[in-house]
N, C-alpha and C positions, 0 to 999 in steps of 0.2 A: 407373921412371916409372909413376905411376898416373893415374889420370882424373881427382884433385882436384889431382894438379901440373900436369897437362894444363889443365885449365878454368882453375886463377890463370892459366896463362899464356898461355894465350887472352882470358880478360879484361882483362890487362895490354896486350897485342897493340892486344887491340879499345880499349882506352881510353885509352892512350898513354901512362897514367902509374899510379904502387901507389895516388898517392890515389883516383883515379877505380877504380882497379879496383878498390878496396877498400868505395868505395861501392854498384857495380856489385854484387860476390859477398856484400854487407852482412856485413864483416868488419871486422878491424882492418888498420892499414896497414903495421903489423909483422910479422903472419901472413901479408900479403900476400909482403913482403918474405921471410921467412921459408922459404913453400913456392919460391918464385922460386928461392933461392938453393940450395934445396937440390936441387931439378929439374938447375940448372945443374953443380955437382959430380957429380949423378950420371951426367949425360950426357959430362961435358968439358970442354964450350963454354962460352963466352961466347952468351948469347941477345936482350942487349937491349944496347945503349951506350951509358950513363948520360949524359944531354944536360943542362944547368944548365935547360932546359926539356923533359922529360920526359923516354919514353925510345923509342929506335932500333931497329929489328930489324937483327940483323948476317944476313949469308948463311946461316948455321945456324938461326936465327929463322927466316926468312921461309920454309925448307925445312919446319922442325917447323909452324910455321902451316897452311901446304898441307895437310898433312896431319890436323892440328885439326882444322882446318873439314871436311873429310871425314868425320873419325868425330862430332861434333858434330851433322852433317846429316844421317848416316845415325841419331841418338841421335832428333832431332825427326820422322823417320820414321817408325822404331819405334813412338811415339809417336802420329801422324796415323793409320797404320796400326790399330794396336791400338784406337783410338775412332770407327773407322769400322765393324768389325767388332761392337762393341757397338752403333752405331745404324748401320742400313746406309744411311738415307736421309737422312743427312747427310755432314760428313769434308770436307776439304780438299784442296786440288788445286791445286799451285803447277805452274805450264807455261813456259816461258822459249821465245822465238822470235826467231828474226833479226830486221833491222831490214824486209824488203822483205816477210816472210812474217807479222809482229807486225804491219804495219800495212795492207796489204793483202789477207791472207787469212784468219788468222786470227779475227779482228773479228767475223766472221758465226758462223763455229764457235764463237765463246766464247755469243753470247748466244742462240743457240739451242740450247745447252746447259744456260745458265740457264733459255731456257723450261720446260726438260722437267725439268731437277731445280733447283730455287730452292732448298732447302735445301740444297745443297754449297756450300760457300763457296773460288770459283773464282778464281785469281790470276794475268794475265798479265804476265809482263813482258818488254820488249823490248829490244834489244839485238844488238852484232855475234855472230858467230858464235862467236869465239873467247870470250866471255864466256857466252854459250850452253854451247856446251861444257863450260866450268867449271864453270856451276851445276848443270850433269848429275852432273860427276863429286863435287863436293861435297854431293851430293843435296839441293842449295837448291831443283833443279825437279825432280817426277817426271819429264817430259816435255819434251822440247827439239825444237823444228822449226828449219829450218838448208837453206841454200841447198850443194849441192856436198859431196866426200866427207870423211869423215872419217876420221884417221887414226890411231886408237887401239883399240887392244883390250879397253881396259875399255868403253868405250860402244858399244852394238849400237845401228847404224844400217841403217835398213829405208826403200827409197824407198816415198813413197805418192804419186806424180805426178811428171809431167815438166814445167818450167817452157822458156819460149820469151824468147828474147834477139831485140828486135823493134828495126828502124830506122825510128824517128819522127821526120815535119819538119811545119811548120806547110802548112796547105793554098797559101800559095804560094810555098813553094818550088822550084826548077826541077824538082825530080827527082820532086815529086808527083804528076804527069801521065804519066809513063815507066810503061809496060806490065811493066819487070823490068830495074830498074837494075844494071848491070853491077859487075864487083867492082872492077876499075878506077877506074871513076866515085864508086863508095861511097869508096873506099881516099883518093881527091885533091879530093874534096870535104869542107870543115871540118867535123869531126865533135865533138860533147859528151861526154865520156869521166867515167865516175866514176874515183876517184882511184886511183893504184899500189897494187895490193894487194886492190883490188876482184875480189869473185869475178866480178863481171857484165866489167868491164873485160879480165880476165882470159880469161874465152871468144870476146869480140870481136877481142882480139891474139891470141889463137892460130888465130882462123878464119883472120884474114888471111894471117897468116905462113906457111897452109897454102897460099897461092895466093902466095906470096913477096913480098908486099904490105905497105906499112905507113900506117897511116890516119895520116890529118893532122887532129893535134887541135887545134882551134880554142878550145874551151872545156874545163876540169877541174872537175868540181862535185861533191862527196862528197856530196852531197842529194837523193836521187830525185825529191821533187817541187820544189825549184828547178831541177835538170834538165830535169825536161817541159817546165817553164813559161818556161825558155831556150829551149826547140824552141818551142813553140808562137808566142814573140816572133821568132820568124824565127834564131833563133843557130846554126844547124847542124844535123847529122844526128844526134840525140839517142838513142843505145843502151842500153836498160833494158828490165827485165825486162816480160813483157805485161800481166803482173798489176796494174801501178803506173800502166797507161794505160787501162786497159776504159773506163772513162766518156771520158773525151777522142777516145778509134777511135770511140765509137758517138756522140757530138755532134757528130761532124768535126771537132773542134778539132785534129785531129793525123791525121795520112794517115801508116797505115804502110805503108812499103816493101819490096817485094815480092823477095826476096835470095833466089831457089832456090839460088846456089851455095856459098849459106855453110851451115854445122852451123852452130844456137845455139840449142841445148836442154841443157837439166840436170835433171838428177835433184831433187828434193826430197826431205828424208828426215825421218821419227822418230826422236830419242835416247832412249835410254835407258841406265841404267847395268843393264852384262850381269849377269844373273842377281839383277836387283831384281825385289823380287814387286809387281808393279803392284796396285795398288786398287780395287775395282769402280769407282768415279769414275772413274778413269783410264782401266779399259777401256771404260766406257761413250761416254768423251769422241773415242780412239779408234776406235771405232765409225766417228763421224763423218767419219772419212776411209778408210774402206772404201768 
């Protein structure tokens, strides 16, 4: 296998069919076919399943892709890298962030970054974690932020802050007035949950189950801000990160609840793929969360 049967059939992958991909690597659609099949002989497999409408990645595909896009991403790296070093006051800076910390904290970091260097051409993009992570390891982003730990050895995860897991209800609600709502009372009164599989949802059931407790969800909303904005209409005790309410605690649109007895804090971290050489961009962007 070499890098030009690698790319047909990454191109192939990415375009779903030899005519597109043939367009794509501005080739013929024979040679396309041609490098395809001989990839396939020398590997074994079968890598695409020819459809009367393009073509399929079988399980052996979709494994060598994985792995494509890796060397592919670390190729455009190289790349970004080496043209930054030639002008250092420019270069590019692709960042991938969760969806709570992309849209919440981020935001400030990215443009006053821009103020201070406008000639880097900076790129956010947002997303769960799990897609996060991927674009670490494929090095689609230098930089990845991410709520919760990570469990891989290729990405070196570094916390820069602890985030707070806050209970918010509209100011009249009964338990808004309450000096230090009890875990009991939190646990049987209707509460707004994001969905199974949530990291935020995930620290609020483990708080509870640690006092043998289980919350009564009244609402399920995979949306932070249709969440609040369920609390703030009066719909429950609304459990979200603090980060995703600052302006609502400080208008009183939303009265947080005062829970000494629970933990709900987490870590927030930086990705990185272990032993990438970062960028001056990149460290300078870092900086910003020192």
């Amino acid at each position: 296998m070499n890098l030009r049967h690698l790319s047909v059939f990454h191109g192939v992958a990415k375009a779903g069919s030899v005519n597109a991909a043939a367009r794509l690597l501005h080739t013929s659609q024979p040679a396309v076919s041609r490098e395809l099949r001989t990839l396939e002989e020398r590997l074994g497999v079968l890598l695409f399943d020819r459809l009367p409408r393009g073509m399929r990645l079988t399980e052996a595909g979709q494994v060598l892709l994985d792995y494509a896009e890796r060397i592919f991403g670390l190729d455009e790296a190289a790349e970004r890298a080496i043209r930054e070093l030639a002008d250092l006051e420019s270069g590019q800076l692709a960042v991938g962030a969760s969806n709570t910390l992309g849209t919440y904290l981020l935001p400030a970091f990215v443009a006053s970054f821009h103020t201070r260097y406008p000639k880097v051409s900076l790129k956010l993009e947002v997303g769960n974690t799990q897609e996060i992570v991927k674009g670490v390891l494929d090095s689609r982003f230098v930089l990845g932020f991410v709520e919760g730990r990570i469990r891989d050895e290729v990405v070196e995860a570094r916390e820069f802050r602890r985030d707070r897991i806050v209970a918010v209800v509209a100011p009249q609600h009964p338990l808004a007035k309450v000096r230090a709502a009890s875990v009991r009372s939190l646990a049987e009164s209707p509460s707004i949950l994001r969905e199974p599989g949530s990291g935020t949802r995930e620290i609020v059931e483990r708080a509870f189950v640690r006092h043998r407790l289980t919350l009564r969800c009244g609402l399920q909303i995979n949306n932070a801000e249709a969440l609040k904005r369920a609390a703030m209409e009066g719909g429950g005790i609304g459990w979200i990160s603090e980060l995703c309410v600052v302006e609502e605690l400080r208008s009183g649109r939303l009265v947080a609840l005062k829970t000494p007895r629970l933990s709900l804090e987490r870590p927030l971290y930086t990705l990185r793929l272990r032993g990438r050489h970062l960028n001056r961009s990149a460290l300078a962007f870092l900086k910003g969360f020192e």
